[in-house]
C-alpha angles and dihedrals in degrees: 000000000000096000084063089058095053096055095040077047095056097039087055096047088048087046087063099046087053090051101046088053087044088054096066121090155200122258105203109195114195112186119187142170086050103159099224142006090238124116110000143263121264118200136186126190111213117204120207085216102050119008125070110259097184084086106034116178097022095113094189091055106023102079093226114194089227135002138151144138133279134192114243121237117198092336095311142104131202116190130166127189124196141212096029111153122215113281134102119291139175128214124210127178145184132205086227088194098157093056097230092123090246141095106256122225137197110231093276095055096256111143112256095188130049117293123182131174132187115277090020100240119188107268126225102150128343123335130258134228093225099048079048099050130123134150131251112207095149129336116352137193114202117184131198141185113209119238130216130184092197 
């Protein structure tokens, strides 16, 4: 009887380990309306486990749980990130087109390049994680359309 069990045992704890990688997902990012196909895009995924959302969508200080850059193609960007697991996230996103690395601002603080975040909430001011918000429960596809003030 108690060959039966080990075997029943393993299955189950195998089971486990296959569920907990089939639980991880993809995040697909989509950003439009973006005015030209110079710089790049540079994009941070905030988690509300993990990351700091008091400062959403500060990236540097953030501790965002991916981010990275990608070239733009006729005033669009596709971006997939891999291994997320469910939870609740935030995307934010500049049109670096400049190419410093950094969000540009006129002397009053206003972008001067493209911003986006998920869920594409009006912006007065800086966005917020909550207004941004959406889940993540399997793959997911998130789409944006880049702002600009000027």
């Amino acid at each position: 009887m108690s060959v039966r069990i080990l075997p029943a045992a393993a299955a189950a704890f195998l089971g486990c380990g296959l569920a907990s990688a089939a639980a991880a997902a993809d995040l697909t990012i989509a950003i439009d309306g973006l005015r030209s196909d110079r710089g790049e895009v540079k994009l941070c995924v905030f988690s509300a486990e993990t990351s700091n959302k008091a400062v959403f969508p500060d990236c540097v200080t953030g501790r965002p749980v991916k981010q990275g850059s990608a070239i733009i193609r006729g005033g669009k960007v596709v971006v997939t990130y891999s291994g997320l697991k469910p939870g609740v996230y935030a995307v934010a996103s500049i049109h670096d087109e400049n190419g410093d690395g950094k969000l540009g601002t006129n002397m009053v603080g206003i972008p001067t390049e493209g911003i986006g975040v998920s869920n594409n909430p009006t912006l007065f001011g800086k966005p917020d994680f909550a207004k941004s918000a959406f889940e993540i429960a399997g793959n997911t596809r998130v789409a944006i359309t880049a702002k600009y003030f000027f």
